[in-house]
C-alpha positions as CSV (number, residue, x, y, z in Angstrom):
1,X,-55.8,33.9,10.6
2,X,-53.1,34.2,8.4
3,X,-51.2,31.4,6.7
4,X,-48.1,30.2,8.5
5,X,-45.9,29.8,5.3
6,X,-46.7,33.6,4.9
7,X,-45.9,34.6,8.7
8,X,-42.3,32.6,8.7
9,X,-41.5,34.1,4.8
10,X,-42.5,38.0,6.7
11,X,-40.2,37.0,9.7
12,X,-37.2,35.6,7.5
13,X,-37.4,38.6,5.1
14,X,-37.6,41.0,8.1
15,X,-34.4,39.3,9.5
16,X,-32.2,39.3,6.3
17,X,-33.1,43.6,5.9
18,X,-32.4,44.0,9.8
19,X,-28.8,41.8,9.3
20,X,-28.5,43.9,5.6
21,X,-28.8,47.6,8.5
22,X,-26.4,46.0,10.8
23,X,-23.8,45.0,8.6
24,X,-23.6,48.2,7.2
25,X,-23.0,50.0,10.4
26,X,-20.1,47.3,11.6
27,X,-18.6,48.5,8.2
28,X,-19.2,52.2,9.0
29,X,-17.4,51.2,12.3
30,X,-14.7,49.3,10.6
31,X,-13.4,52.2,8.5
32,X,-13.9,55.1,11.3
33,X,-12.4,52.8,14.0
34,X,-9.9,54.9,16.1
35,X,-8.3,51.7,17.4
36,X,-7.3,48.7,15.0
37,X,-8.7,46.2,17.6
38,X,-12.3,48.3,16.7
39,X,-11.5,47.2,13.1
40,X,-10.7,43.8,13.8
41,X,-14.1,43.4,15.7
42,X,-15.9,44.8,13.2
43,X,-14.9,42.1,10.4
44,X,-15.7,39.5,13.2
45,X,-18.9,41.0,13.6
46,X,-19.5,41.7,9.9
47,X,-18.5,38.0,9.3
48,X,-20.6,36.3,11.7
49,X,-23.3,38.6,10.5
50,X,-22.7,37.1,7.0
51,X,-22.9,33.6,8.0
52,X,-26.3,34.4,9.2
53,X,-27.5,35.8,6.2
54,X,-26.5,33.1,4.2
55,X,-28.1,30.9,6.6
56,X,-31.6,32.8,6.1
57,X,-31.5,32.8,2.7
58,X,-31.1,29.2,2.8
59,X,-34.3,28.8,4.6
60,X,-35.9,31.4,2.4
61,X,-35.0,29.9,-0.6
62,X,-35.4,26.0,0.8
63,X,-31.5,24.9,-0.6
64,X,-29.4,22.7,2.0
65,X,-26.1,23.5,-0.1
66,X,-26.2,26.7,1.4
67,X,-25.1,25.2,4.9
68,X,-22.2,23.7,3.6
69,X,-21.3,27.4,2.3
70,X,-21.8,29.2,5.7
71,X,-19.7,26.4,6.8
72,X,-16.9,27.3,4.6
73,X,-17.5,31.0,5.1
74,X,-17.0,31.0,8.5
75,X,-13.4,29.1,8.3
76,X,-12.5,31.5,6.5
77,X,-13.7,34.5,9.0
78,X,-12.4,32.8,11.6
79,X,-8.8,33.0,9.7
80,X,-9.2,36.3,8.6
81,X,-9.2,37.4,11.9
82,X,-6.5,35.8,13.4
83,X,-4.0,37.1,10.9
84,X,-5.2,40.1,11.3
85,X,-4.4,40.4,15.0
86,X,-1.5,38.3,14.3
87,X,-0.3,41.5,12.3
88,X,-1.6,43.9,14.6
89,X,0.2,42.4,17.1
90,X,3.5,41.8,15.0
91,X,3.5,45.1,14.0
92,X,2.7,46.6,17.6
93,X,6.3,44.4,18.7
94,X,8.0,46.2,15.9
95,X,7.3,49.3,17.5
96,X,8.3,48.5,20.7
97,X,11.8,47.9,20.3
């Protein structure tokens, strides 16, 4: 039967390469969007993604400072997408009239 520490280190690993794929194909979607809303999801996506990572690589590696840091990082997602659909929006208005 194999050791536990070794199962959960296989599973944690096997999480932060599947995240690694997926992040790389909401960036492939993020710069062949047709639509700027597809953009904006895609940094939402790619960000939440990120605050994952980090928080596997925390367990991986066994530091609690890491929390605090997907913390931060996701204030900061969360901001960067607002102003950027505050400017797609802004600029959409602009067109209008």
């Amino acid at each position: 039967m194999p050791n536990p520490e070794t199962i959960k280190t296989f599973l944690l690993t096997g999480s932060t390469v599947f995240l690694s794929v997926t992040i790389f194909f909401c960036l492939m979607r993020a710069a062949l969007g047709p639509r700027y809303s597809d953009r904006i999801i895609a940094a939402n996506i790619i960000g939440t993604k990120i605050i994952l990572l980090i928080a596997v690589l925390s367990m991986i590696i066994g530091e609690d400072y890491l929390a605090d840091i997907c913390l931060i990082y996701a204030v900061i997602s969360f901001l960067s997408v607002v102003v950027l659909a505050r400017s797609v929006i802004e600029k959409k208005e602009g067109a209008e009239e």
